[in-house]
Wavefront OBJ file of the C-alpha trace (Angstrom):
o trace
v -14.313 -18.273 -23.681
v -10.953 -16.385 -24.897
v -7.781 -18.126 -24.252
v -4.561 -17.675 -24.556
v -1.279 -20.459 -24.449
v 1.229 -19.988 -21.693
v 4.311 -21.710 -21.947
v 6.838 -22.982 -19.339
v 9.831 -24.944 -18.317
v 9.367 -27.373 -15.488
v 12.061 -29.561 -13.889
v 11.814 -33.227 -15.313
v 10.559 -34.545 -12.345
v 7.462 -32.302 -11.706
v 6.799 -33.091 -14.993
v 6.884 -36.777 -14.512
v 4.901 -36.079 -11.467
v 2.467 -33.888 -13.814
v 2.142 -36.898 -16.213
v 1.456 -39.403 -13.483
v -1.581 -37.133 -11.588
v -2.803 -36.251 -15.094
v -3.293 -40.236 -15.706
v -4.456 -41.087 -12.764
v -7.078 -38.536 -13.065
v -7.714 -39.825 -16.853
v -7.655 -36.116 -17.574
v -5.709 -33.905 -20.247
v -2.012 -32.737 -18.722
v -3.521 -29.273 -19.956
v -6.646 -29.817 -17.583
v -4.419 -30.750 -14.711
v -2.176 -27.183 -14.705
v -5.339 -24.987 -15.383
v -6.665 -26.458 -12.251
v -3.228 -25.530 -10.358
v -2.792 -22.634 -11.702
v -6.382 -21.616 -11.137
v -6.419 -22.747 -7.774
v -3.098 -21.202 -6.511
v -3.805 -17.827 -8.415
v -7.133 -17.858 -5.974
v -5.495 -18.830 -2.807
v -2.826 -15.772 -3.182
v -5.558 -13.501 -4.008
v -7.428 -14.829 -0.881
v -4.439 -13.884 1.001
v -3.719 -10.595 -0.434
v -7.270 -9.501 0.433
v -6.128 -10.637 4.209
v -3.213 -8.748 4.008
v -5.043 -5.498 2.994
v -7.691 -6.035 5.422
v -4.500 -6.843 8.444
v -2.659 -3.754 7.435
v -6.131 -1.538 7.649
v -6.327 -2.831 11.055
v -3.325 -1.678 11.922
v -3.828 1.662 10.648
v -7.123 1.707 12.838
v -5.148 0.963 15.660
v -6.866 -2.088 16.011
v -4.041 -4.178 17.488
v -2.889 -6.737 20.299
v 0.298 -5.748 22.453
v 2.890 -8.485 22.390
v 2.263 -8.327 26.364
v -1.472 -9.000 25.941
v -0.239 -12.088 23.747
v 1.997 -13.305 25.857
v -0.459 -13.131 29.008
v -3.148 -14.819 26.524
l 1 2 3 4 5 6 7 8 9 10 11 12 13 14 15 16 17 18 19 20 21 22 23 24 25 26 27 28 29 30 31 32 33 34 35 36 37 38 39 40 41 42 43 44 45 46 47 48 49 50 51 52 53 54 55 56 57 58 59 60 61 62 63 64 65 66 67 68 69 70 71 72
């Protein structure tokens, strides 16, 4: 697998924080913010797919009226 090293600043305490999971989890700090990373990179493209697919709607026309809301 290629890799590549990211670097970044984090306040002290989510650091602390970072230290304290990563023990806890007798896992590698590096381990601990691939899975973070990997999971929130896959949750926002999850929700950009549901944006793209919510905006096609609307440009189908395939919409609810704030009235019909309202009355639902």
């Amino acid at each position: 697998m290629d890799t590549r090293v990211v670097t970044t600043h984090l306040p002290a305490d989510l650091a602390k924080k970072l230290d304290g999971l990563a023990e806890r989890l007798d896992r590698p700090r590096g381990w601990v913010v691939k899975e973070a990373i990997a999971s929130f990179v896959s949750l926002e493209e999850k929700r950009f797919q549901l944006t793209l697919e919510a905006l096609a709607d609307v440009d189908a026309k395939r919409t609810v009226g704030h009235t019909e809301i309202e009355a639902w």
